[in-house]
C-alpha positions as CSV (number, residue, x, y, z in Angstrom):
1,X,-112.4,-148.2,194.8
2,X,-110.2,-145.2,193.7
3,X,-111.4,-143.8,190.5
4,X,-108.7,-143.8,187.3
5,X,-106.9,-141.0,186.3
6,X,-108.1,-141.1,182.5
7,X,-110.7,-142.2,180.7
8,X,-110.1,-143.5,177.4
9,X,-113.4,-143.0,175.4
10,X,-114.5,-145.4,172.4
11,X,-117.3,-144.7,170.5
12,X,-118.1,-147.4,167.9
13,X,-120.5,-148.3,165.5
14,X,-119.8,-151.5,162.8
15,X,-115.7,-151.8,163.1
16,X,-115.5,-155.4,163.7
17,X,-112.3,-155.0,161.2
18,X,-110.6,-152.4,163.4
19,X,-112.1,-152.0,167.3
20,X,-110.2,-155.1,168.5
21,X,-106.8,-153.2,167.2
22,X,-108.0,-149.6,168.6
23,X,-108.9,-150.8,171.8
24,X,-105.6,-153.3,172.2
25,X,-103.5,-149.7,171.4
26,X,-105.3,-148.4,174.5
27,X,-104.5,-151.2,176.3
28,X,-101.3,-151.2,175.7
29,X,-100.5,-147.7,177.6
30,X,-96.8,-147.5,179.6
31,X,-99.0,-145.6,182.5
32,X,-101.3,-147.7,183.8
33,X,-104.0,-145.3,185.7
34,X,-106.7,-146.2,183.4
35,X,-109.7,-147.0,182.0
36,X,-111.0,-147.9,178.5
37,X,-115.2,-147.3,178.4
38,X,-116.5,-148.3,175.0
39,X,-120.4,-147.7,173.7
40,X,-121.6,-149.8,170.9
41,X,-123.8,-147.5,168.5
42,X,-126.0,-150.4,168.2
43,X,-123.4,-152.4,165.8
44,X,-124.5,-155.1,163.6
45,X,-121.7,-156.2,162.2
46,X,-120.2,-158.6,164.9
47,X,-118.4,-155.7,166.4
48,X,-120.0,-156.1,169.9
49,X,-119.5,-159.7,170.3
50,X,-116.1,-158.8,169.7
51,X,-116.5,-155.8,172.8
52,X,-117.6,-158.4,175.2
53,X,-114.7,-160.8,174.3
54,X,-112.3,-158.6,175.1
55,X,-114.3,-157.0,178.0
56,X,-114.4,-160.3,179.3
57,X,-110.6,-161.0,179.5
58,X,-109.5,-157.3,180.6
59,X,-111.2,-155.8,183.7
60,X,-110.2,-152.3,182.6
61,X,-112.6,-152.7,179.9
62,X,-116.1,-151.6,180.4
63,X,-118.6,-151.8,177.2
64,X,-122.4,-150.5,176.7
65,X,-124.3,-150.8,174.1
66,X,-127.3,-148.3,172.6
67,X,-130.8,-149.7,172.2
68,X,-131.2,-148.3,168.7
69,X,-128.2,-145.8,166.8
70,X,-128.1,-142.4,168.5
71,X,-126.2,-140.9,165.9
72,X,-122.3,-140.3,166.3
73,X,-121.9,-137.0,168.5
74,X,-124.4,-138.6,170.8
75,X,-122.4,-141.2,171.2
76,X,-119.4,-140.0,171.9
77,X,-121.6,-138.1,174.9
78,X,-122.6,-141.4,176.1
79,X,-118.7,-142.0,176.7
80,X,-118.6,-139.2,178.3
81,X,-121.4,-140.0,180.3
82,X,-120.0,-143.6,181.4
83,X,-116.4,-141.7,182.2
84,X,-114.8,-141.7,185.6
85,X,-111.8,-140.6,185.3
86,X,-110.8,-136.9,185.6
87,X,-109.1,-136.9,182.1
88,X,-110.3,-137.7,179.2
89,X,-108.9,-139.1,175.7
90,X,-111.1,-139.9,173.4
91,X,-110.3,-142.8,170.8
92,X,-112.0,-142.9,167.3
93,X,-112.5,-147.0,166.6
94,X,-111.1,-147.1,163.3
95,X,-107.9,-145.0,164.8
96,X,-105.3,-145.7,167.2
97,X,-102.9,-144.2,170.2
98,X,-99.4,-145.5,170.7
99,X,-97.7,-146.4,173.7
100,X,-96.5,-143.6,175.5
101,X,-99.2,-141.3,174.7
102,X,-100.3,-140.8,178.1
103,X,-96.8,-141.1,179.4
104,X,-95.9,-137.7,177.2
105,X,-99.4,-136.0,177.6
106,X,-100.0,-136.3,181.3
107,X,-97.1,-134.6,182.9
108,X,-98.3,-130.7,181.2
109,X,-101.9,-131.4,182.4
110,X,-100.1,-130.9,185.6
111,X,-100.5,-127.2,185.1
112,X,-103.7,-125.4,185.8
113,X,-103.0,-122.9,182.8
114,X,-102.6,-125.6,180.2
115,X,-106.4,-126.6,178.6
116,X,-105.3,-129.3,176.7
117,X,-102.6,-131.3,175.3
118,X,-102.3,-132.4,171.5
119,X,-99.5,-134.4,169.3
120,X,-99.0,-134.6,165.6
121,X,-100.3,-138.0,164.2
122,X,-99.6,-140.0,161.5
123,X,-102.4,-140.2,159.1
124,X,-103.3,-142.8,156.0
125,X,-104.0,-146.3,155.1
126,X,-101.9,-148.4,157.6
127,X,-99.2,-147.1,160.5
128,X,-96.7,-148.0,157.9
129,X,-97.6,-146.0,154.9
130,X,-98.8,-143.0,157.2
131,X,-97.6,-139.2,157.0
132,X,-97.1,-136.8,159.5
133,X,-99.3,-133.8,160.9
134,X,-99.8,-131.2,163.0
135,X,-96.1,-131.1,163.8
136,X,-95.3,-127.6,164.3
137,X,-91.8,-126.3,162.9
138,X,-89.4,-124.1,165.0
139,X,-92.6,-124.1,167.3
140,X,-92.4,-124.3,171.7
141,X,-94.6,-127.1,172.7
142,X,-96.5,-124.8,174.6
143,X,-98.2,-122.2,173.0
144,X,-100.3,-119.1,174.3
145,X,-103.8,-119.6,173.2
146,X,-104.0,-117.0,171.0
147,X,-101.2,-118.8,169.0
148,X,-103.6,-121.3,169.1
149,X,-106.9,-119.5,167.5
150,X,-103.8,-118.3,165.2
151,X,-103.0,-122.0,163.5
152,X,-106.4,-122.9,163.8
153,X,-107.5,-120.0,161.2
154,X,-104.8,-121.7,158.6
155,X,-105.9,-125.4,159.8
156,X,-102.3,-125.4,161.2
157,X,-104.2,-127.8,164.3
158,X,-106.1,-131.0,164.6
159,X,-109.0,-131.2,164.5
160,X,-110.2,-134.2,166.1
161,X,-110.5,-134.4,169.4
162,X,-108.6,-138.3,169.2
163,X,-105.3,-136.3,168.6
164,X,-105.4,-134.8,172.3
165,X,-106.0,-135.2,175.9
166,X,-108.6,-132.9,177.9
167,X,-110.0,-132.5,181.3
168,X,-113.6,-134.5,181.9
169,X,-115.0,-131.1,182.9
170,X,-113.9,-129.5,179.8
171,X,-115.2,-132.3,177.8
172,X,-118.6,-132.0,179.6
173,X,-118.9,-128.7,178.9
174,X,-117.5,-128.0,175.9
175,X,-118.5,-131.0,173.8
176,X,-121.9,-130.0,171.7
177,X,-124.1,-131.1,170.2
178,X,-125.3,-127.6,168.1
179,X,-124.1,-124.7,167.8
180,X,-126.7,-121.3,167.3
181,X,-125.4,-120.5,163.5
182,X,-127.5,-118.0,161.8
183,X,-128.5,-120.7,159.5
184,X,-129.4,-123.9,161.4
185,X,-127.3,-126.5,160.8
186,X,-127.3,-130.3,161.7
187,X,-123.8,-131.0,163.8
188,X,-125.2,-134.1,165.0
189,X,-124.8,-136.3,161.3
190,X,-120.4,-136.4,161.4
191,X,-119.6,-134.6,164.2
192,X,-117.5,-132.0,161.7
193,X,-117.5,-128.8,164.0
194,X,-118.5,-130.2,167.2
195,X,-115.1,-132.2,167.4
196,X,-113.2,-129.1,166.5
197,X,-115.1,-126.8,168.5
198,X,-114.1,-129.1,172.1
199,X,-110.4,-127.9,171.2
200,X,-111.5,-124.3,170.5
201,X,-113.7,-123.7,172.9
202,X,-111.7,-125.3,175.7
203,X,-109.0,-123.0,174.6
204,X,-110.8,-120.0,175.4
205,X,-110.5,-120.6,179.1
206,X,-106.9,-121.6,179.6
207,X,-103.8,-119.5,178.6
208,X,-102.1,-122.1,177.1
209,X,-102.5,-125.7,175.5
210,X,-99.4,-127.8,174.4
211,X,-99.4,-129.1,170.6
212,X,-96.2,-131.8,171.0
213,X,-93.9,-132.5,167.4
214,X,-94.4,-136.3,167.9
215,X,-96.9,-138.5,166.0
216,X,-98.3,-140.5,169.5
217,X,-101.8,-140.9,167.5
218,X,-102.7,-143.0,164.0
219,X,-105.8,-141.9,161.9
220,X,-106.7,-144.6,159.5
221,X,-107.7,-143.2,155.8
222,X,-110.5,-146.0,154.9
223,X,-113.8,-145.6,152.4
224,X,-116.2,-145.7,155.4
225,X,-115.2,-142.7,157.4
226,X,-116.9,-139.7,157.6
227,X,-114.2,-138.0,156.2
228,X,-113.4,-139.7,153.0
229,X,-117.2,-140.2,152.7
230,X,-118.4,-136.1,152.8
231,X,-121.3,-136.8,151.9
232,X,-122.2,-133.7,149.5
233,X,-119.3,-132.3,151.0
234,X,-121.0,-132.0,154.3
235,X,-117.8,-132.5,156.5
236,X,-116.0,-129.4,154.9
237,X,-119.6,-127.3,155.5
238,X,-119.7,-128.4,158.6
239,X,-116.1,-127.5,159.4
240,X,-116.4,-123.8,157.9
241,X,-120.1,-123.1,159.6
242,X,-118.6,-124.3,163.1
243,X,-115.6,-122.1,163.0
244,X,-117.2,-119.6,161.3
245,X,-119.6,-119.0,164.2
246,X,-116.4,-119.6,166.4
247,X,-114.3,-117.0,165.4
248,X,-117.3,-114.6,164.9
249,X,-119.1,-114.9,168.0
250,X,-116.8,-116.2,170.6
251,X,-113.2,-113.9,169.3
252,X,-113.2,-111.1,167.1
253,X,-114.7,-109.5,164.0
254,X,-110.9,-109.5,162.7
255,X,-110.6,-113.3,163.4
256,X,-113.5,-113.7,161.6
257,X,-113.0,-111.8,159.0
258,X,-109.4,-113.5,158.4
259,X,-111.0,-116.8,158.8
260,X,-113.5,-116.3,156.0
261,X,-110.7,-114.7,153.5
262,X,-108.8,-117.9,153.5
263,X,-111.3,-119.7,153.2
264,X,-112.7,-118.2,150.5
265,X,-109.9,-117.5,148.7
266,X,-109.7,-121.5,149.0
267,X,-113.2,-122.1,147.5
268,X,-112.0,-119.2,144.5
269,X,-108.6,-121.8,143.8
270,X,-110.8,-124.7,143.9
271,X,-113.1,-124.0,141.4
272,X,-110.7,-121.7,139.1
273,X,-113.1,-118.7,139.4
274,X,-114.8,-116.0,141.4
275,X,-117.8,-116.5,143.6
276,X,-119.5,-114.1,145.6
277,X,-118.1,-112.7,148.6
278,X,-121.5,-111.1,150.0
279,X,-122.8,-114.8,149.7
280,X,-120.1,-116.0,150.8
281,X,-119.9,-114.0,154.2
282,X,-123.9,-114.4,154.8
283,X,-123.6,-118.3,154.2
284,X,-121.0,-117.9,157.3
285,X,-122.2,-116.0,160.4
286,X,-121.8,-112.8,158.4
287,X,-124.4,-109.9,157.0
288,X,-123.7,-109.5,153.5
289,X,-123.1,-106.3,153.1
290,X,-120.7,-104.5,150.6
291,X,-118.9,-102.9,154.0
292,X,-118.6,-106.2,155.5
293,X,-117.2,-107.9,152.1
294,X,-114.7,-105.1,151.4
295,X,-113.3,-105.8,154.4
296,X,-113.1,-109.4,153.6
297,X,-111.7,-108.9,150.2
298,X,-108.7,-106.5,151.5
299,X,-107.7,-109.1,154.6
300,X,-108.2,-111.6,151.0
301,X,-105.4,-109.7,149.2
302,X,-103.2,-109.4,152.2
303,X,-103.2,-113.3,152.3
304,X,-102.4,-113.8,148.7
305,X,-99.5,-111.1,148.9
306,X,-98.1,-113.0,151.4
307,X,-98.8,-116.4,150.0
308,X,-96.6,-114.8,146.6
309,X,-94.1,-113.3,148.9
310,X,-93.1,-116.7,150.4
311,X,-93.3,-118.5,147.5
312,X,-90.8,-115.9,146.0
313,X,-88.5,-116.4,149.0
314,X,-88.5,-120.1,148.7
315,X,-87.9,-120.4,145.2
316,X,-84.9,-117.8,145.7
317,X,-83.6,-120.0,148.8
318,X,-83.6,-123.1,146.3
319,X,-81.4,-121.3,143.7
């Protein structure tokens, strides 16, 4: 039997309140050359009865189940593991994928130079109530991948991997569990940084990927995700460690440095005062030194120039 063409992966653990919707969206597809491979984290909610249900009445549908939790980025390997297809789109439980996603996504995978394909999606409570990301302005849908690295440093791109389409072999290979950060970190608790990385690191071996305008993806805002949960803020640390180590080891000591001026100029308007820059740029792949935070501190100030310079220009536009 001829393999499909994509693989839609769903990783689920206790979402007997969402996983029938999520996987219905995949189901509901305009191109048909697919299949939907779900792996039950061990659920003990009811969610995997409700699996087998639908397993049972779609043969597109093929479920596992864990022994005992593996913890999420594990699971999201055991999709990958379970895959056939030769794409991949993986499909958080609590979120969902509209219609024609792989009817708008499939066509630029067609090109070898192209590493992945993303769309802006609607994020919030409920499809109805949701808000609009990752929709570039006065943007081509394909962009050179340095373009790419460029949004990523301003978080001007998803980061989850459920807002894009990939290659299996990309997936395989660039989907981590750890990452070799000068202070060891656990990737494995949220996935924050792993996720992310599978876009970046992908990227670095294509000379384009294609970020469409249109919403084609919904990411549901409830008290049990990972995200809203950050758990002493360990989805934002894990975020900042992963691309810190991204842009210093894998681009340049300018990308780096840029990357860790925003975001501590970030940390500096959270909290309404100065930290410590040497800190700061040890805590994230950097030495410490005064050298190294000087040169911080000046990419710093040419950021918040330009942050005051287009505020300026916007406030004399709307006079």
């Amino acid at each position: 039997m001829k393999p499909p063409k994509v693989s839609i992966l769903i990783p689920v653990y206790n979402r007997k309140d969402y996983i029938a919707e999520c996987i219905q969206s995949a189901l509901n597809q305009t191109c048909t050359d697919f299949e939907v491979v779900v792996v039950d984290n061990a659920s003990n909610d009811g969610t995997w009865e409700i699996c087998r249900q639908i397993a049972a009445s779609d043969h597109r549908v093929r479920i596992f189940q864990n022994g005992t939790n593996i913890g999420p980025v594990r699971n999201w390997l055991a999709c990958v593991n379970k895959a056939q297809g030769a794409l991949g789109k993986i499909l958080f439980s609590d979120d969902l994928m509209f219609p024609q996603f792989l009817e708008h996504t499939l066509p630029y995978l067609e090109c070898p130079d192209v590493g992945f394909v993303s769309t802006a999606a609607l994020i919030g409570t409920g499809v109805e109530n949701g808000t609009l990301h990752y929709s570039l302005a006065n943007a081509t849908e394909r962009l050179h991948s340095e373009r790419y690295f460029e949004l990523l440093l301003t978080a001007s791109a998803p980061f989850s991997p459920g807002a894009a389409i990939f290659r299996m072999a990309d997936i395989r290979a660039n989907l981590r569990l750890s990452f070799p950060t000068c202070i060891p970190r656990d990737f494995t608790k949220n996935g924050a940084g792993p996720d992310v990385l599978l876009y970046a690191l992908t990227a670095l071996n294509y000379k384009a990927v294609v970020m469409l305008p249109m919403a084609e993806v919904f990411f549901r805002i409830h008290t049990d995700s990972f995200t809203i949960a950050n758990d002493d803020n360990e989805v934002t640390k894990g975020y900042l460690a992963a691309l810190a180590w991204f842009f210093k080891t894998q681009l340049t000591q300018n990308h780096w440095a840029n990357y860790i001026a925003r975001t501590w100029l970030s940390k500096v308007k959270s909290a309404g005062r100065l930290s410590s820059l040497t800190k700061y740029c040890a805590e994230y792949e950097g030495k410490g030194s005064l050298i190294e935070a000087a040169i911080v501190l000046i990419a710093a100030a040419r950021i918040a120039i330009a942050e005051l310079l287009n505020r300026a220009n916007k406030t004399i536009r709307q006079r």
